[in-house]
MDTraj code that builds the backbone (N, CA, C; nanometers):
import mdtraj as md
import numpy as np

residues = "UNK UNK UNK UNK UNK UNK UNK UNK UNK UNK UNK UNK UNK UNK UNK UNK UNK UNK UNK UNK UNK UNK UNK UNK UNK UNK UNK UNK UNK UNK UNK UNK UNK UNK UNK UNK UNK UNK UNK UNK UNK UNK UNK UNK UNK UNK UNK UNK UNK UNK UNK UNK UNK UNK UNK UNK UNK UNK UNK UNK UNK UNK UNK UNK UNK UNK UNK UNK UNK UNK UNK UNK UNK UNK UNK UNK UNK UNK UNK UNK UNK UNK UNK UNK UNK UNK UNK UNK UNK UNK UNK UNK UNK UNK UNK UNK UNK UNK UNK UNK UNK UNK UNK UNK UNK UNK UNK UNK UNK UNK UNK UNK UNK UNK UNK UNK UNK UNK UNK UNK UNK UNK UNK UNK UNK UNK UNK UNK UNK UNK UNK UNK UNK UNK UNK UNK UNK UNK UNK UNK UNK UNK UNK UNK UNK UNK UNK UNK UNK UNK UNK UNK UNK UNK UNK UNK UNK UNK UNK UNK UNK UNK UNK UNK UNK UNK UNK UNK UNK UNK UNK UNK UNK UNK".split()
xyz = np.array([
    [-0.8392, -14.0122, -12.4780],
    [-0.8417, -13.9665, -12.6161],
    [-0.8156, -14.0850, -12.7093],
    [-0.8575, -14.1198, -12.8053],
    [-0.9097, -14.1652, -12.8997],
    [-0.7735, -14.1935, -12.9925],
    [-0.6882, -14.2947, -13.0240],
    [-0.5633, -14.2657, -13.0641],
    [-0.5941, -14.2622, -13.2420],
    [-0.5085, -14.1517, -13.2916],
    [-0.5758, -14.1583, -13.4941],
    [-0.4877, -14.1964, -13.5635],
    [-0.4714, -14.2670, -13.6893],
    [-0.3946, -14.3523, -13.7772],
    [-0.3420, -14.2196, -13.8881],
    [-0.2620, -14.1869, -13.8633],
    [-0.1808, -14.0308, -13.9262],
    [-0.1892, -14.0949, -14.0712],
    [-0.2063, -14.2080, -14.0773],
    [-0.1533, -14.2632, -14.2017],
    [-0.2518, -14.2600, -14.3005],
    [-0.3914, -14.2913, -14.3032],
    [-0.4948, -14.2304, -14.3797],
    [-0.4707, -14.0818, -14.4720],
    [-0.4369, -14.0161, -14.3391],
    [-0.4427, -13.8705, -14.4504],
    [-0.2871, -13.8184, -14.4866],
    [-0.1828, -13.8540, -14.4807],
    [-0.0808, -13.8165, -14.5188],
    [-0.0569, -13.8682, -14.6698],
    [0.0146, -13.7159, -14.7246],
    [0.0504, -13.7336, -14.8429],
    [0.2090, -13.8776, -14.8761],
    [0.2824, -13.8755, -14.7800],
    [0.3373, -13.9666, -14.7752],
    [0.2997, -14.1273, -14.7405],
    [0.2034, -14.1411, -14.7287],
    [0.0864, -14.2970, -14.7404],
    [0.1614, -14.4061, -14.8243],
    [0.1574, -14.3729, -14.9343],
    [0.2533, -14.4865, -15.0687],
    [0.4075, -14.5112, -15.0276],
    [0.4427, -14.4023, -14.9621],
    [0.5535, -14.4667, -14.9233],
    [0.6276, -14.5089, -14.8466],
    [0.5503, -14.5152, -14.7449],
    [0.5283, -14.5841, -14.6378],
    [0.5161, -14.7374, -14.6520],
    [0.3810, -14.7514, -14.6989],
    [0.3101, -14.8611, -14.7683],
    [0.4466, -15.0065, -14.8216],
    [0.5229, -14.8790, -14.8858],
    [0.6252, -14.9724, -14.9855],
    [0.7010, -15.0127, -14.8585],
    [0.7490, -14.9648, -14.7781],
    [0.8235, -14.9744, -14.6366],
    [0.7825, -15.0868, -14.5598],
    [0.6100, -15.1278, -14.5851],
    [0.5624, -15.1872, -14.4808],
    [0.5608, -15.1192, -14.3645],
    [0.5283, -14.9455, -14.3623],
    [0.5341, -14.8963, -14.2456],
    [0.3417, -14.8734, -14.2286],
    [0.2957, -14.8879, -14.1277],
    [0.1634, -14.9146, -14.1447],
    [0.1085, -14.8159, -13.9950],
    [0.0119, -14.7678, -14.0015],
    [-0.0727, -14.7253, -13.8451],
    [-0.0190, -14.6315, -13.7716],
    [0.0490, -14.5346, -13.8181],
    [0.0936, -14.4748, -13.7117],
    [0.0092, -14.3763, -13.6451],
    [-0.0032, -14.3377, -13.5005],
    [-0.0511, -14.2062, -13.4201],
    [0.0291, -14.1085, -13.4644],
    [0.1921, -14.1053, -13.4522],
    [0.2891, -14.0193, -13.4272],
    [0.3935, -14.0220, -13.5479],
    [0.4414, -13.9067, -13.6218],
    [0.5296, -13.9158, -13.6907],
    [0.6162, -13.7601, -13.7847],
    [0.7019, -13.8036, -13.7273],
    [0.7959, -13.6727, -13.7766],
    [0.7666, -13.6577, -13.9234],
    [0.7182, -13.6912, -14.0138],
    [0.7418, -13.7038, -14.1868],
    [0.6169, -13.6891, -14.2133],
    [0.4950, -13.6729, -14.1165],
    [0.3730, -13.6538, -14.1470],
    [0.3416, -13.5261, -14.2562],
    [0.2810, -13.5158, -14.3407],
    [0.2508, -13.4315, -14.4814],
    [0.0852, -13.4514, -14.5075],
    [-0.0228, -13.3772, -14.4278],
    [-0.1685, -13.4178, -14.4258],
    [-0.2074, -13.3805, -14.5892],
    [-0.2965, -13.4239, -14.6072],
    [-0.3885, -13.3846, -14.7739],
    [-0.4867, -13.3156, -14.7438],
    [-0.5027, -13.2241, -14.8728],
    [-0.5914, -13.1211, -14.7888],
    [-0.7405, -13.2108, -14.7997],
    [-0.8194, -13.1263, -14.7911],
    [-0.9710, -13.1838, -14.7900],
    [-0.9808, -13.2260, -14.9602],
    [-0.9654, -13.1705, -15.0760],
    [-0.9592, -13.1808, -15.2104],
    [-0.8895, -13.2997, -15.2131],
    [-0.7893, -13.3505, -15.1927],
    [-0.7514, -13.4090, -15.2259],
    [-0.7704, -13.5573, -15.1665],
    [-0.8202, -13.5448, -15.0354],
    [-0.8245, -13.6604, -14.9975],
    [-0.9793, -13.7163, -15.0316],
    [-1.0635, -13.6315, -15.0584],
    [-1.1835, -13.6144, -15.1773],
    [-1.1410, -13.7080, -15.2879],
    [-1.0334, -13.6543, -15.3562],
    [-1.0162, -13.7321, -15.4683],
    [-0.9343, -13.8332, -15.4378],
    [-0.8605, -13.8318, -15.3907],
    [-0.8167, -14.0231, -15.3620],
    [-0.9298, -14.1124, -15.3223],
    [-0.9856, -14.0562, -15.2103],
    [-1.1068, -14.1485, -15.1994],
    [-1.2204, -14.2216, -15.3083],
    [-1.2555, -14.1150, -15.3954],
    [-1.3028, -14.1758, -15.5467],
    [-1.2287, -14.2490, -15.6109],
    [-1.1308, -14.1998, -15.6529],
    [-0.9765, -14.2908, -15.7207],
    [-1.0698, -14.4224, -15.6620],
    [-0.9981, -14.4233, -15.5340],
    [-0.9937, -14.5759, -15.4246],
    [-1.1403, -14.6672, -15.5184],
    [-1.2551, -14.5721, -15.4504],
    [-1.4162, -14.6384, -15.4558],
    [-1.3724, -14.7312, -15.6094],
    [-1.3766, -14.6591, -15.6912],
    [-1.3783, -14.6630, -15.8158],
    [-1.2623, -14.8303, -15.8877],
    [-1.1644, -14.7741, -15.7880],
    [-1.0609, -14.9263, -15.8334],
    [-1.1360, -15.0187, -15.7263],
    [-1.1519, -15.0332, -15.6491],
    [-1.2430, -15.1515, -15.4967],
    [-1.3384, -15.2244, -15.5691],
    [-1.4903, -15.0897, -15.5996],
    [-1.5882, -15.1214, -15.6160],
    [-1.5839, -15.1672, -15.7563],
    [-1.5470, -15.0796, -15.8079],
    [-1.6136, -15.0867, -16.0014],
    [-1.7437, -15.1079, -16.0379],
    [-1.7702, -15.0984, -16.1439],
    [-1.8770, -15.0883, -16.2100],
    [-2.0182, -15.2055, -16.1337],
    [-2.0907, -15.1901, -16.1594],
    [-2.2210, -15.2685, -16.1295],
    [-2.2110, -15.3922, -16.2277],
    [-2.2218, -15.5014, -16.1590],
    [-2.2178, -15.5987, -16.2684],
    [-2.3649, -15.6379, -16.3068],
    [-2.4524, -15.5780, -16.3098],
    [-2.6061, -15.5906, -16.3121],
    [-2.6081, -15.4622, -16.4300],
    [-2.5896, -15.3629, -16.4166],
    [-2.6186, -15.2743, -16.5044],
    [-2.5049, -15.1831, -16.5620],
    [-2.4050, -15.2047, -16.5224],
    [-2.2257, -15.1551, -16.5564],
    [-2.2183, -15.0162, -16.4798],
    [-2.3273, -14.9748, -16.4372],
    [-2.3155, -14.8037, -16.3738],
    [-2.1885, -14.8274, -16.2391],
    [-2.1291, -14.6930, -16.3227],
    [-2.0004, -14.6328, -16.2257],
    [-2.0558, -14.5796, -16.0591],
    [-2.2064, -14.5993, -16.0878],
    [-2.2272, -14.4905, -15.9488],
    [-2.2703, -14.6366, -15.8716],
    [-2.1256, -14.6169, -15.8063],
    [-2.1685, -14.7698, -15.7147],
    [-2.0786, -14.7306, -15.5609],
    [-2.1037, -14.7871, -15.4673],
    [-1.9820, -14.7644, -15.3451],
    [-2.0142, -14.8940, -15.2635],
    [-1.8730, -14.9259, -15.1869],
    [-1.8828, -15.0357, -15.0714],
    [-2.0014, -15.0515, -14.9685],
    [-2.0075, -15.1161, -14.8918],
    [-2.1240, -15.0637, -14.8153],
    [-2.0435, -15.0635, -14.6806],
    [-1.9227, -15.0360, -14.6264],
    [-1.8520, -14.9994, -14.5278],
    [-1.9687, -14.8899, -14.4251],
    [-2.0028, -14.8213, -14.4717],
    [-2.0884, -14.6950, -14.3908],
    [-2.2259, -14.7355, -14.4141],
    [-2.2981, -14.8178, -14.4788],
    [-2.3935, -14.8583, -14.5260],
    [-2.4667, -14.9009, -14.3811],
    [-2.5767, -14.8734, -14.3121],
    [-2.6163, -14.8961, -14.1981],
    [-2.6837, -15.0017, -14.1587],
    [-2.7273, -15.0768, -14.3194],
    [-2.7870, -15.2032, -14.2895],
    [-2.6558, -15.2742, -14.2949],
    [-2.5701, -15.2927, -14.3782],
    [-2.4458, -15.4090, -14.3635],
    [-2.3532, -15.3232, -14.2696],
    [-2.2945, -15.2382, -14.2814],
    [-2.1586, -15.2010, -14.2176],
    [-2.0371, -15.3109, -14.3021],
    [-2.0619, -15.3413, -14.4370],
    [-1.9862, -15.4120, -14.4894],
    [-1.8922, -15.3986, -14.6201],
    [-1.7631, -15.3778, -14.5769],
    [-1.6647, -15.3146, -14.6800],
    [-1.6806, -15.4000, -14.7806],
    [-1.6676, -15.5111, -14.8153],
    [-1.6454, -15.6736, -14.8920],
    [-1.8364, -15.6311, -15.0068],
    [-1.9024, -15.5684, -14.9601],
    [-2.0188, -15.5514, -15.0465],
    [-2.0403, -15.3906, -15.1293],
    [-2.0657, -15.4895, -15.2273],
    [-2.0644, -15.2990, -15.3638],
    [-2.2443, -15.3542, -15.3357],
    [-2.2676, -15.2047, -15.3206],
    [-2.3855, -15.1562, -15.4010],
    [-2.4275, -15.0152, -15.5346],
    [-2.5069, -15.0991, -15.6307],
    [-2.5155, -15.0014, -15.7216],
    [-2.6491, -14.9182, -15.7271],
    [-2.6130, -14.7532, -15.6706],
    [-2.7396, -14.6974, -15.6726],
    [-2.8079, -14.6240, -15.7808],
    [-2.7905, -14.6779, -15.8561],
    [-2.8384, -14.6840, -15.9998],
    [-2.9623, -14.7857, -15.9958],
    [-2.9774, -14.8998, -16.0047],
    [-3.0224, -14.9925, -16.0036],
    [-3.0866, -15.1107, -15.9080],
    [-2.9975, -15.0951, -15.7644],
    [-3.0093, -15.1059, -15.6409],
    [-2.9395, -15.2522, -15.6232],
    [-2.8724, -15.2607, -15.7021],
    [-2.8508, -15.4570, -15.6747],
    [-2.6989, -15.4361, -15.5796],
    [-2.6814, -15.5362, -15.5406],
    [-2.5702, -15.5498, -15.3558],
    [-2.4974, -15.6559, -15.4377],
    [-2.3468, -15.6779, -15.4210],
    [-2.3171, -15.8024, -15.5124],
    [-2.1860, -15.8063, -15.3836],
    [-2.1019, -15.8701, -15.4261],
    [-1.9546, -15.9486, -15.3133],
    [-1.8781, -15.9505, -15.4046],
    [-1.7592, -15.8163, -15.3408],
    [-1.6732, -15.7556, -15.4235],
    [-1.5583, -15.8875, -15.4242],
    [-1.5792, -15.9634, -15.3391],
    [-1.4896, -16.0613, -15.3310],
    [-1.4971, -16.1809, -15.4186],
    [-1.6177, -16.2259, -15.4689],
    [-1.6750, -16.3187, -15.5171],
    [-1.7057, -16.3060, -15.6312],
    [-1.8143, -16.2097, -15.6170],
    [-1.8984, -16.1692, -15.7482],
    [-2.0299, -16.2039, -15.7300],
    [-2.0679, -16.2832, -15.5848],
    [-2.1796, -16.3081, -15.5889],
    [-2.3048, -16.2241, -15.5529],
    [-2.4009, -16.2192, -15.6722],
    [-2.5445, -16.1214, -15.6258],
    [-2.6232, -16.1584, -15.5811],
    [-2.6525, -16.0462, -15.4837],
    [-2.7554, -16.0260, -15.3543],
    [-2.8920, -16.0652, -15.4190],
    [-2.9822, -16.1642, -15.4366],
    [-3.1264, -16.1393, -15.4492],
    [-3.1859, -16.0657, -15.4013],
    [-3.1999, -16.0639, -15.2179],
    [-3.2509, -15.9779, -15.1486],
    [-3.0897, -15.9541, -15.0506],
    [-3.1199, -15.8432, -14.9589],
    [-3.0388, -15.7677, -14.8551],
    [-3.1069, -15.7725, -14.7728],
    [-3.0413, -15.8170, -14.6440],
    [-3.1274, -15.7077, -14.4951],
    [-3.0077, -15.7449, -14.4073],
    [-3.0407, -15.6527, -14.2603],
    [-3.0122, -15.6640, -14.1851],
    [-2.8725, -15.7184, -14.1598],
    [-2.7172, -15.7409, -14.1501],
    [-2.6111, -15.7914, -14.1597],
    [-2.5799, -15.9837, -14.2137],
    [-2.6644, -15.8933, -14.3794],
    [-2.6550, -16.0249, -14.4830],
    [-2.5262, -15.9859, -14.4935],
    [-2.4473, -16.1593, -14.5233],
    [-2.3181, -16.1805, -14.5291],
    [-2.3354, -16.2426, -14.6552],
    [-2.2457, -16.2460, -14.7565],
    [-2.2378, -16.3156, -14.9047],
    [-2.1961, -16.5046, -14.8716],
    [-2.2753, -16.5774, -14.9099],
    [-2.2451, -16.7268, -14.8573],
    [-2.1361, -16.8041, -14.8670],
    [-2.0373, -16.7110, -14.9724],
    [-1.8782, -16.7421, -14.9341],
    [-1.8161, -16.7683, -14.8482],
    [-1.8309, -16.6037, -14.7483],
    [-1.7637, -16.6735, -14.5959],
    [-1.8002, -16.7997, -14.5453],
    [-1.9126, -16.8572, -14.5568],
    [-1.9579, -17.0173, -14.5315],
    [-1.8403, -17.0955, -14.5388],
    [-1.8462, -17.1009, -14.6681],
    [-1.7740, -17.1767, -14.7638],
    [-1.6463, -17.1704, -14.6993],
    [-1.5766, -17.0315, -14.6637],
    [-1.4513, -16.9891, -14.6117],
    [-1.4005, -17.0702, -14.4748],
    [-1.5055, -17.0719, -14.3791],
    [-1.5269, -17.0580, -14.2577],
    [-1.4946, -17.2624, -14.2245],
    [-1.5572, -17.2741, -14.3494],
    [-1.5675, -17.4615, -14.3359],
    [-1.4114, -17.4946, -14.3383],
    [-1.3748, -17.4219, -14.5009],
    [-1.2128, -17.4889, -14.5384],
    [-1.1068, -17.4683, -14.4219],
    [-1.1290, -17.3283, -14.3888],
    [-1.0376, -17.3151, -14.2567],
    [-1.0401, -17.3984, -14.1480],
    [-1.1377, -17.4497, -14.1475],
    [-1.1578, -17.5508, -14.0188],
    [-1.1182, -17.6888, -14.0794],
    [-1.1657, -17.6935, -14.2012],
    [-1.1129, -17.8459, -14.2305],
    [-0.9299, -17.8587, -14.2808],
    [-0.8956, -17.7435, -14.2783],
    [-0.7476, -17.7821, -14.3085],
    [-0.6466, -17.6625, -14.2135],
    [-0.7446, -17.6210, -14.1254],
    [-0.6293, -17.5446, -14.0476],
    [-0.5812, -17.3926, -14.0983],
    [-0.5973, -17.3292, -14.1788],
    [-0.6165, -17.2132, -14.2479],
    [-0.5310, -17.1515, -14.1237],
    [-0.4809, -17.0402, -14.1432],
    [-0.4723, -16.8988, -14.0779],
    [-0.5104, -16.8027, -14.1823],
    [-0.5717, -16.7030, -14.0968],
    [-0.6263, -16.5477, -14.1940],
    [-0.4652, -16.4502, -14.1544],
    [-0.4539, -16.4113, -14.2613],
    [-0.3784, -16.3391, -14.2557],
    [-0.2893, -16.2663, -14.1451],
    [-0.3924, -16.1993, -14.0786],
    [-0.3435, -16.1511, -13.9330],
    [-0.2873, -16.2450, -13.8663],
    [-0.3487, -16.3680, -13.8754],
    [-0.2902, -16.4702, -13.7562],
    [-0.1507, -16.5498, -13.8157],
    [-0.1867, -16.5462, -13.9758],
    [0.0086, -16.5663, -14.0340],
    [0.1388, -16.5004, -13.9812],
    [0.0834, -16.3706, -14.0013],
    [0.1857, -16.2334, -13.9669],
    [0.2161, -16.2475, -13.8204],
    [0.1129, -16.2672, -13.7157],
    [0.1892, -16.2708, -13.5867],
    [0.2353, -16.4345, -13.5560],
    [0.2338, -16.5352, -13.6191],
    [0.2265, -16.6688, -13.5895],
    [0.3174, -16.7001, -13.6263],
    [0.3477, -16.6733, -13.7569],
    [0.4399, -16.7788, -13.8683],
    [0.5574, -16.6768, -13.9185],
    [0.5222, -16.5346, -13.9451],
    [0.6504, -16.4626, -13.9873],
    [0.7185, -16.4211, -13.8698],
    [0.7265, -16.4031, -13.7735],
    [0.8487, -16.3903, -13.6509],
    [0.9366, -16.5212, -13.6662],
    [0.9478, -16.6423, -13.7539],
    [0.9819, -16.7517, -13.7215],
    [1.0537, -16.7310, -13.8298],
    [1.0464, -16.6579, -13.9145],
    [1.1005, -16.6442, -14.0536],
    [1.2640, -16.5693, -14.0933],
    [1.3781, -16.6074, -14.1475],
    [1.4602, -16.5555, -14.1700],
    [1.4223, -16.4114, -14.1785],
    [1.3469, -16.4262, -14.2731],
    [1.3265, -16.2817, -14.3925],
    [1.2751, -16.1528, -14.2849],
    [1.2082, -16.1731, -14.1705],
    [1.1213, -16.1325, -14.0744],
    [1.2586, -16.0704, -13.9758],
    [1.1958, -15.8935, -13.9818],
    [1.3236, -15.7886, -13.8817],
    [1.2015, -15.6907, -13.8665],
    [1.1270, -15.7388, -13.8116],
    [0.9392, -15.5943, -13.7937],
    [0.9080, -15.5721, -13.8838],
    [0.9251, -15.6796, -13.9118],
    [0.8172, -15.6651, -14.0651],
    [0.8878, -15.7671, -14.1829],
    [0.7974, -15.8217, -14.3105],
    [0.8383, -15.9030, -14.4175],
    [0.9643, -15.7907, -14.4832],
    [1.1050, -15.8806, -14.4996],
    [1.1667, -15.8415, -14.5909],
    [1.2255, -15.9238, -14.7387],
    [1.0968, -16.0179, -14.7965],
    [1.0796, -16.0483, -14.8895],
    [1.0812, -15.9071, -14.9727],
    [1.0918, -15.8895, -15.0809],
    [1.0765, -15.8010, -15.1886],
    [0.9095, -15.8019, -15.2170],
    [0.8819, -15.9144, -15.2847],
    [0.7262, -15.9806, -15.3035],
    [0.7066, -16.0556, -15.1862],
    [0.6633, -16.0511, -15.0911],
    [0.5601, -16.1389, -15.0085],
    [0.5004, -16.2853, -15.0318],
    [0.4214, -16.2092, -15.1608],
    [0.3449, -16.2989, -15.1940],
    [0.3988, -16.4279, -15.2849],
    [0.5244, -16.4337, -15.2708],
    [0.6218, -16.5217, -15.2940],
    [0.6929, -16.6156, -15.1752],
    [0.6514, -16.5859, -15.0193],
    [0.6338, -16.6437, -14.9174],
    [0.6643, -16.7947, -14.9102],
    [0.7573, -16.8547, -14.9015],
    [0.7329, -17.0215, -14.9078],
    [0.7254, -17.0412, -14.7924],
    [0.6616, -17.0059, -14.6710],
    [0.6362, -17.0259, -14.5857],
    [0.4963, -17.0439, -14.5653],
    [0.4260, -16.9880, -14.6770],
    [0.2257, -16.9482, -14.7098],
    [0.1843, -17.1128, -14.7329],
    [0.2624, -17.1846, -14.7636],
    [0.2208, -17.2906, -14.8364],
    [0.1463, -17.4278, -14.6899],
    [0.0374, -17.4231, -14.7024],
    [-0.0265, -17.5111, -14.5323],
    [-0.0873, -17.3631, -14.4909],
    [-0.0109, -17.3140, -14.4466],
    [-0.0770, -17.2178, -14.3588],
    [-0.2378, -17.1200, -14.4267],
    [-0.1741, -17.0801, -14.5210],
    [-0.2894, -16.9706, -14.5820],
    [-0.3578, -17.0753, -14.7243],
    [-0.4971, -17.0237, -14.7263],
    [-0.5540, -17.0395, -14.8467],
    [-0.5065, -17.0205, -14.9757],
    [-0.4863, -17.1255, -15.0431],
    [-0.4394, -17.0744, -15.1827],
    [-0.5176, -16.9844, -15.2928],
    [-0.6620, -16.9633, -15.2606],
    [-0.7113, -16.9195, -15.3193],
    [-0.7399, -16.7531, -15.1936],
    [-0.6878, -16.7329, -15.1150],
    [-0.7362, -16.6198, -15.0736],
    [-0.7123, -16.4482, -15.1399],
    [-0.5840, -16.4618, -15.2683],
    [-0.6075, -16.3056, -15.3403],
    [-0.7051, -16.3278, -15.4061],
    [-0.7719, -16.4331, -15.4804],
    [-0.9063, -16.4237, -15.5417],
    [-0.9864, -16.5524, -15.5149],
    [-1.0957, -16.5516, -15.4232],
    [-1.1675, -16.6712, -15.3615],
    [-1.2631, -16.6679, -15.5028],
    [-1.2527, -16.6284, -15.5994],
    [-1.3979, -16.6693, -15.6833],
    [-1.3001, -16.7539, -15.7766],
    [-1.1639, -16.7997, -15.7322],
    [-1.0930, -16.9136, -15.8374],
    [-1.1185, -17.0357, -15.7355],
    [-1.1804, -17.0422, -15.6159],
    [-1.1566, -17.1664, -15.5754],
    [-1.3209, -17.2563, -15.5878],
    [-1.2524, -17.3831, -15.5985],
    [-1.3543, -17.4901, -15.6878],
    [-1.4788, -17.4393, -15.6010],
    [-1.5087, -17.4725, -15.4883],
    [-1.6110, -17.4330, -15.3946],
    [-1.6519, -17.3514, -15.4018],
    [-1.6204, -17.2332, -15.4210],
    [-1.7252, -17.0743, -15.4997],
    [-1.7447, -17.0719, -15.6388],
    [-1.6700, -17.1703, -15.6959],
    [-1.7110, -17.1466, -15.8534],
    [-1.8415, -17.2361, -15.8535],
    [-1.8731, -17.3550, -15.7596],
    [-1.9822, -17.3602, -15.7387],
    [-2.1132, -17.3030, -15.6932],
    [-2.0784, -17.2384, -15.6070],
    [-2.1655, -17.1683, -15.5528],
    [-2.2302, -17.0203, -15.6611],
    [-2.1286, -17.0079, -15.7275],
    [-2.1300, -16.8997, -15.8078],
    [-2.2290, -16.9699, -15.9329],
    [-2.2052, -17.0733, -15.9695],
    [-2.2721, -17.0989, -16.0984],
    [-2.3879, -17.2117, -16.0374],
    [-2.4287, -17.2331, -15.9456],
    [-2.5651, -17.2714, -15.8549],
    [-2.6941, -17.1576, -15.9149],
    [-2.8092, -17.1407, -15.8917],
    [-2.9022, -17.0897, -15.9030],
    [-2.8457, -16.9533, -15.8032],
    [-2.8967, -16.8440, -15.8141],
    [-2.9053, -16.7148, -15.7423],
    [-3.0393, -16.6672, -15.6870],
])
top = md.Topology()
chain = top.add_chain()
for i, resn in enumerate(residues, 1):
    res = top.add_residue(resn, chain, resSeq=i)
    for name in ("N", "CA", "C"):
        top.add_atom(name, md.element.get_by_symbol(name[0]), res)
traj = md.Trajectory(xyz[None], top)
């Protein structure tokens, strides 16, 4: 059997979240949402992720997570208009096919190699067990106040469309 993340549909989700309690199968405090509601969080969600179309501003846009040509969360498409852009970047799709990737990760894929990068996942099991603050989990308040991030992670990874190398790529021809 197939193990399920209780944590998706429970009304207690946020506060968890604040806990750093993450994934669970099993849990005494579980509180499911009904179908309505988890309806409407899910829009909520689309709506703050995706946003508007930056080609034509239309609200009717979604990730392409389920999308069968990408399978790619990191890409909005607007079906209004049809344009694919990189929710991460900002950069637009001319054309789409087949598991097009936005040419950022390129860009991503180089710096990490040229200076040693860890992605996130590999911080958390690598570098925070080594950490005072670290008892199963970050007990920083803010995280992202980490003086331990500094070498290890990208400085530009909460928003890669501030780093010099995509602002090139971004203002290059499309």
């Amino acid at each position: 059997m197939e193990r399920t993340n209780l944590c998706m549909t429970c009304r207690k989700m946020p506060e968890c979240l604040a806990k750093r309690i993450f994934d669970r199968d099993t849990c005494n405090e579980y509180q499911p949402l009904s179908l309505s509601e988890l309806l409407d969080r899910d829009r909520f969600v689309q709506s703050l992720m995706v946003g508007p179309c930056p080609q034509c501003g239309s609200e009717n846009t979604y990730d392409c997570e389920n999308n069968p040509l990408l399978e790619d969360v990191t890409v909005g498409h607007c079906l209004d208009c049809e344009t694919y852009w990189c929710l991460e970047c900002g950069y637009v799709f001319d054309k789409v096919e087949k598991d097009t990737q936005c040419p950022h990760w390129r860009i991503c894929d180089e710096c990490f190699k040229e200076y040693g990068y860890l992605d996130a996942g590999e911080f958390v099991k690598k570098i925070c067990p080594t950490c005072e603050h670290y008892d199963n989990g970050c007990r920083i308040e803010d995280p992202s106040q980490c003086e331990k991030e500094d070498g290890f992670l990208c400085p530009y990874d909460a928003d890669v469309s501030e780093c010099p190398r995509i602002e090139e790529l971004l203002e290059g021809p499309m």
